[in-house]
C-alpha positions in Angstrom: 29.2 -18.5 -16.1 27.0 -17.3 -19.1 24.8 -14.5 -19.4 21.3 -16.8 -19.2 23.0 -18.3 -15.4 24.0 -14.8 -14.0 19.8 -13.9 -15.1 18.7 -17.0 -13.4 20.8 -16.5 -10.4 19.3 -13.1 -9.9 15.8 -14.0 -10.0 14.0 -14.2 -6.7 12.7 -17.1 -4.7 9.3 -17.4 -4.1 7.3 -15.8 -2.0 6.8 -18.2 1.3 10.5 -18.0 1.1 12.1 -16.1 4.2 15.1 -14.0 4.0 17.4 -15.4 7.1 18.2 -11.8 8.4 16.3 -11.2 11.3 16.1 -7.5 13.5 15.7 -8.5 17.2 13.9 -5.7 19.3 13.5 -5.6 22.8 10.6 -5.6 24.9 11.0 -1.8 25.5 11.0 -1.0 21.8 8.1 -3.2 21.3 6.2 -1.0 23.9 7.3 1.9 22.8 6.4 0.7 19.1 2.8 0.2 20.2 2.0 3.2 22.1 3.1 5.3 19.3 1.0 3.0 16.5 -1.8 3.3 19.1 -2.2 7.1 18.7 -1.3 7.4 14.9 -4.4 4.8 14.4 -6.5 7.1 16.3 -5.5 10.2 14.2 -4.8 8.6 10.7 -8.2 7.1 10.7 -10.3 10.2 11.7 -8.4 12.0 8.9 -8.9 9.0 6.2 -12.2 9.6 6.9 -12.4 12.7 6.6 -10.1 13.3 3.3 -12.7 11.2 0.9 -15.6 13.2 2.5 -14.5 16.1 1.0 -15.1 18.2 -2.5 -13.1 15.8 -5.5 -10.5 18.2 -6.4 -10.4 20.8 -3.3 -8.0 22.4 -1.8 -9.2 20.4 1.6 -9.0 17.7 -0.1 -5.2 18.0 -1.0 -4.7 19.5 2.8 -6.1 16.5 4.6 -4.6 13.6 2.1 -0.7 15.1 2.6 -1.5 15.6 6.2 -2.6 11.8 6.3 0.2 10.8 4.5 2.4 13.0 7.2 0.4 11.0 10.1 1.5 8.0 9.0 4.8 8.8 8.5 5.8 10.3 11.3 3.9 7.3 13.2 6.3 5.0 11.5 9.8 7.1 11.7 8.6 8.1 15.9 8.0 4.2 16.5 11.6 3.1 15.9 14.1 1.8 14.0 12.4 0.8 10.3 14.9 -2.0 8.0 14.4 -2.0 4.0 14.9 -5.2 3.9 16.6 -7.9 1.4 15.3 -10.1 -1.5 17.7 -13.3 -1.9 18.3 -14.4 -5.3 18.6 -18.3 -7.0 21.8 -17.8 -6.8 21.4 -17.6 -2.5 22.9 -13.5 -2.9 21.1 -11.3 -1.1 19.9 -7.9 -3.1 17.8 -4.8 -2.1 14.6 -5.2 -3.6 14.1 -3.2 -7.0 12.7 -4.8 -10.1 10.4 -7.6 -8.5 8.6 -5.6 -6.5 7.8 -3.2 -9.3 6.9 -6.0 -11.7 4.8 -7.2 -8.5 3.3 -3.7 -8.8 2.4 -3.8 -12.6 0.8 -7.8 -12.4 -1.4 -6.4 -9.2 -2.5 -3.5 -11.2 -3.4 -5.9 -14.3 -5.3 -8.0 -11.7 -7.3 -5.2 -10.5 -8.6 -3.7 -14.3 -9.5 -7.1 -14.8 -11.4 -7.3 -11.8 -13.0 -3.7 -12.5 -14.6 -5.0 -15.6 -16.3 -7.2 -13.5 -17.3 -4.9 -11.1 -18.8 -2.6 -13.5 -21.1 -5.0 -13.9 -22.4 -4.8 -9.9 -23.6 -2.0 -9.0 -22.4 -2.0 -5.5 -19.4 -1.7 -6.2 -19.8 0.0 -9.4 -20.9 3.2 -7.8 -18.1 2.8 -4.8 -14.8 2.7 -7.8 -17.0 5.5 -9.4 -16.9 7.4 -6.0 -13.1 7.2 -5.7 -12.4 8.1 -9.7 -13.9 11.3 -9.3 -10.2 12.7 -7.0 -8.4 12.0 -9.8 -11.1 12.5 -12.3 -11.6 16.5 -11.5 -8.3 17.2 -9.3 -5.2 18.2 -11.1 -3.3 15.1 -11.9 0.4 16.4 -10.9 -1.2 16.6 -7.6 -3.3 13.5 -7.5 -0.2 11.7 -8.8 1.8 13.5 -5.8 -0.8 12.7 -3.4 -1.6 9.2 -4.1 2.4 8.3 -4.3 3.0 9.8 -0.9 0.1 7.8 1.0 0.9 4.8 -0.5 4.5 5.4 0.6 3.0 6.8 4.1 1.3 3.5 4.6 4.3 0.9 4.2 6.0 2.9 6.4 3.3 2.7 9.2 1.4 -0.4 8.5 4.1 -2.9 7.0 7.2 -0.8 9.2 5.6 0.4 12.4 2.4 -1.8 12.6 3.8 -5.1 11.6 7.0 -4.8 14.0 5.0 -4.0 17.0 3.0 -7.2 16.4 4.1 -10.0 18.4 2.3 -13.0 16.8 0.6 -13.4 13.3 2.1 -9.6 11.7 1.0 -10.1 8.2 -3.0 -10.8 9.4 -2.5 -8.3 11.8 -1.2 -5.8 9.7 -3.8 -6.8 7.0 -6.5 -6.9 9.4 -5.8 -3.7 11.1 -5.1 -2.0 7.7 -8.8 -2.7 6.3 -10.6 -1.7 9.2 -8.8 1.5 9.0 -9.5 1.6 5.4 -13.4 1.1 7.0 -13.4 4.2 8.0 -14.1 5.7 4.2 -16.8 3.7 4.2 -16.4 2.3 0.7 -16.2 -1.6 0.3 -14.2 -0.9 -3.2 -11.3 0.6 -1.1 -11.7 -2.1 2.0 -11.6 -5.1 -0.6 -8.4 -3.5 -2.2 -7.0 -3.4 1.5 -7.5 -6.5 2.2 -6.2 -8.1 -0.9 -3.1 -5.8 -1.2 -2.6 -5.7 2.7 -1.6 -9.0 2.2 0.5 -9.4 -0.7 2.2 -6.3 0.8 2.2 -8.2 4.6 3.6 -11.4 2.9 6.3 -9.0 1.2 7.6 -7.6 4.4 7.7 -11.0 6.1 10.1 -12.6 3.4 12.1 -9.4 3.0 12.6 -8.6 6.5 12.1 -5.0 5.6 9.7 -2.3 3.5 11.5 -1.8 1.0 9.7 -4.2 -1.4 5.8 -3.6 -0.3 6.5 0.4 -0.7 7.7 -0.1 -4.3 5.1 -2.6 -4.9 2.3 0.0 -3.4 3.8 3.1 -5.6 4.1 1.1 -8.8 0.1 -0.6 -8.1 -1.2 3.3 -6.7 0.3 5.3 -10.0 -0.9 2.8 -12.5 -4.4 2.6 -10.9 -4.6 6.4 -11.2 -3.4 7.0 -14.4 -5.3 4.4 -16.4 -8.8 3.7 -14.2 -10.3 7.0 -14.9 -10.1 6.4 -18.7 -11.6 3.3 -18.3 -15.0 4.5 -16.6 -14.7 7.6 -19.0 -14.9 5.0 -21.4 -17.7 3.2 -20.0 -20.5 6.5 -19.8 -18.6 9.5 -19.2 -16.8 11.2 -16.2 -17.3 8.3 -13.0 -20.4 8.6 -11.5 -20.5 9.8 -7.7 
């Protein structure tokens, strides 16, 4: 087999394509699943609200973001057992996701500083990116970068692990549903449009891996390009972002 086959063999199938490994759960897990995502819904979306209410660049703001990203977490891990998942090749071999989901990552991320251009131009929405630049604007960027990696993490482990499995019918609207009404609760359409358009590439994700593995890389790889290279961008445009 030549080096070109052995390529093609590892590249994935699309995306409406299922991986055949299925985890069964029983009814008691489910319930169990859905009193614990009950209460961690309550909590994380007080404290989602809360976080972007503070001072850009606070120590509250770094205390409630990590204690978010603990909520969510701990939601996820106290629900039940969580699966990474697989990706399954041309070649029918089934692989951990690693490079697709990143490269997923980087194309949403080119998506989305496409689409900002545009929304530069509406001020609506203008004003809401503007609002969310100014964390990583006038916080440290080490922590920004920390705290930005481990919610997006956080989240795929609650929304696409806990969330998703404790739905019975319909996970990925569910868990793309549920996700942008939580996201509501910042009350800035910029970040609830986001939600719903990455809920569900990330929901579509987990249902053909079977697992979280490949939304979490996808969400880390989207989240740390957004924060590095938006800010510049609306520097760019006038100065520091506008609140």
């Amino acid at each position: 087999m030549s080096r070109w086959q052995r390529l093609r063999g590892r590249l994935p199938r699309n995306l409406a394509y299922v991986v055949p490994k299925t985890h069964e759960e029983t009814p008691a897990m489910r319930r169990r699943r859905r009193r614990v995502v009950g209460g961690t819904l309550v909590v994380g979306s007080a404290l989602l609200g809360r976080s972007l209410s503070t001072k850009p660049g606070s120590r509250e703001f770094y205390v409630e973001t990590l204690s978010l990203a603990g909520v969510w977490t701990a939601g996820g891990l106290l629900s039940g057992p969580l699966h990474l998942g697989w990706i399954e090749g041309q070649d029918t071999r089934l692989r951990r996701p690693l490079v697709t989901p990143v490269a997923t990552g980087a194309g949403a991320f080119c998506l989305f500083y496409a689409a900002t251009l545009v929304s530069r131009r509406i001020p609506l929405l203008d004003r809401a990116v503007s609002r969310v630049l100014l964390f990583a604007e006038e916080g440290q960027e080490g922590l920004v970068l920390a705290t930005t990696l481990a919610n997006g993490l956080a989240e795929e482990v609650f929304f696409r692990g806990a969330l998703y499995s404790a739905s019975n019918s319909h996970p990925v609207i569910v868990s793309t549903a549920v996700y942008s009404v939580v996201t509501a609760s910042t009350r800035n359409p910029a970040l609830v449009l986001a939600a719903g358009v990455m809920g569900a590439l990330f929901g579509l994700q987990r249902r053909a891996t079977g697992g979280l593995q490949a939304s979490a890389l996808t969400h880390v790889a989207w989240s740390a390009l957004m924060v590095r290279f938006l800010p510049p961008l609306f520097r760019r445009a006038g100065g520091a972002p506008r609140s």
